[in-house]
C-alpha positions in Angstrom: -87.0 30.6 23.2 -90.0 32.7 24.1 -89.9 36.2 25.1 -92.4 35.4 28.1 -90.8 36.9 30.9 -92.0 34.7 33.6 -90.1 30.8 33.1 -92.1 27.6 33.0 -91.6 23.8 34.0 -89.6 23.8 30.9 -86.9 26.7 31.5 -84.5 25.9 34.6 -84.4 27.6 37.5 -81.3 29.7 39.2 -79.1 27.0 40.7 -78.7 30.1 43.6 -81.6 31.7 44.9 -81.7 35.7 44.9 -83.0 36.2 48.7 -80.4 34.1 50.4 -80.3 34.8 54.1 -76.8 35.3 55.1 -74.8 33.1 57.1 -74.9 33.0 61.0 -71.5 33.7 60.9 -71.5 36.8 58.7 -74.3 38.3 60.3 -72.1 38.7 63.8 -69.1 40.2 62.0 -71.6 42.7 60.6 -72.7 43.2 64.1 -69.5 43.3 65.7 -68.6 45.6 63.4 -71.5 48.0 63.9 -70.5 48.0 67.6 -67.1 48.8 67.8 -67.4 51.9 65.3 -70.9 52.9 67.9 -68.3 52.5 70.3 -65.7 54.5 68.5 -68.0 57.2 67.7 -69.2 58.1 71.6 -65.4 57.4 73.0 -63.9 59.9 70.2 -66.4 63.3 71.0 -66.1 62.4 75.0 -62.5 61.9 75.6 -61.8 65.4 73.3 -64.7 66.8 75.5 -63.0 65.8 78.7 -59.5 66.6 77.4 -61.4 70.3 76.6 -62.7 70.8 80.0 -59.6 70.2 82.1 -57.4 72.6 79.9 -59.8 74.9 80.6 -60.4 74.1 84.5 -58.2 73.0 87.6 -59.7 69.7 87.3 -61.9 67.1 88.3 -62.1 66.5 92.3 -64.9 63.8 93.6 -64.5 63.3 97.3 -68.2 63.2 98.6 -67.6 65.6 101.5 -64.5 63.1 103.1 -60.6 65.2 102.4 -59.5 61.4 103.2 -61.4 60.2 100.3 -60.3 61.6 97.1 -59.7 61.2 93.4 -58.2 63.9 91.6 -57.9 64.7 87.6 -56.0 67.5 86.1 -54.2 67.9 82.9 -50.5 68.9 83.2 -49.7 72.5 81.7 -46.2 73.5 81.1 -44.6 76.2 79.4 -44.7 74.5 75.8 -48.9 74.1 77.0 -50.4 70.6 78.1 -47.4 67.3 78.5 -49.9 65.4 80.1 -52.7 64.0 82.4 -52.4 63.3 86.5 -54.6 61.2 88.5 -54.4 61.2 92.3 -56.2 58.8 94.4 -56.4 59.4 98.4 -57.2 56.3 100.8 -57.7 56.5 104.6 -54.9 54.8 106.5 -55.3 53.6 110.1 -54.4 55.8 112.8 -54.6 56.4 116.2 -57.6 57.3 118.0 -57.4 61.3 117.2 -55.1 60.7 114.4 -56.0 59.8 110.6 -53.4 59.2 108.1 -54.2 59.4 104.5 -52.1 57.8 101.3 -52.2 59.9 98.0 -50.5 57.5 95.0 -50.1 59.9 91.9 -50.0 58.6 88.6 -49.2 60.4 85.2 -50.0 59.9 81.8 -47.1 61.9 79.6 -47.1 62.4 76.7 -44.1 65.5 76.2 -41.3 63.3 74.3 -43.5 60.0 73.9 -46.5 58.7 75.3 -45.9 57.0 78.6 -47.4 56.2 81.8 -45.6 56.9 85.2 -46.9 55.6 88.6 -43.8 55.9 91.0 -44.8 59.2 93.3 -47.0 58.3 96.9 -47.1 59.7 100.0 -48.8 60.0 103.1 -49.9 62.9 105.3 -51.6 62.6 108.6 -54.1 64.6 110.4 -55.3 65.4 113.8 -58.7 65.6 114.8 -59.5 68.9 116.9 -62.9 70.3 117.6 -64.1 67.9 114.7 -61.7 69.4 112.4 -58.8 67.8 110.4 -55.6 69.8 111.4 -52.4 68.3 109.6 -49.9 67.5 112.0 -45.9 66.1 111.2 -45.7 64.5 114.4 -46.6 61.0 113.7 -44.5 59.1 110.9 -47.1 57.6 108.5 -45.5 55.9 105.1 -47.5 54.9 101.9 
């Protein structure tokens, strides 16, 4: 045996080379993996962020300038502090010629004695136009 460092013909070589690329297979669990904890870390900071802005505000309205066209999101604060999240979603309903109805389905996440979602409150309010204003008006029967 010499003490040569570098082998010749004579010495065998490694049976497994050192720089081995890895195996399709392997290289898109790695990247799978990469992407769910990405994900992970930009869900985590933005649903505490948006969880921190509606205890601190009224809410969340987007309507773009149309009362019949709404979505709503407000965290629900008891006396023990916040049991939960509510999400109303207002749709136009036909009508009669001066009269628009509107149906408002209202949906809660809950989370006071265990986490649960609850969907079963709608209703449905209608309004009459007057001098191109919305005036809300009980005489017409409009049902979600």
């Amino acid at each position: 045996m010499s003490s040569d460092p570098w082998p010749d013909e004579s010495q065998a070589e490694s049976p497994h080379p050192i720089n081995a690329a890895p195996s399709p297979k392997r290289v898109w669990l790695e990247r799978f993996g990469i992407g769910i904890i990405a994900v992970i870390s930009i869900l985590i900071p933005l649903i505490f962020g948006v969880l921190f802005f509606l205890a601190l505000t009224d809410g969340i309205v987007v309507n773009a300038g149309d009362p019949l066209r709404e979505v709503r999101l407000w965290m629900i604060q008891e006396r023990t502090g916040a049991t939960g999240i509510g999400l109303t979603a207002t749709t136009p309903r036909t009508g009669a010629s001066a009269i628009q109805c509107a149906a408002t389905s209202v949906a809660f996440l809950k989370w006071d004695r265990r986490l649960r979602i609850e969907t079963d409150a709608s209703y449905c309010r209608c309004y009459e136009i007057k001098n191109s204003q919305l005036v809300e008006t009980s005489s017409v029967d409009c049902k979600p």
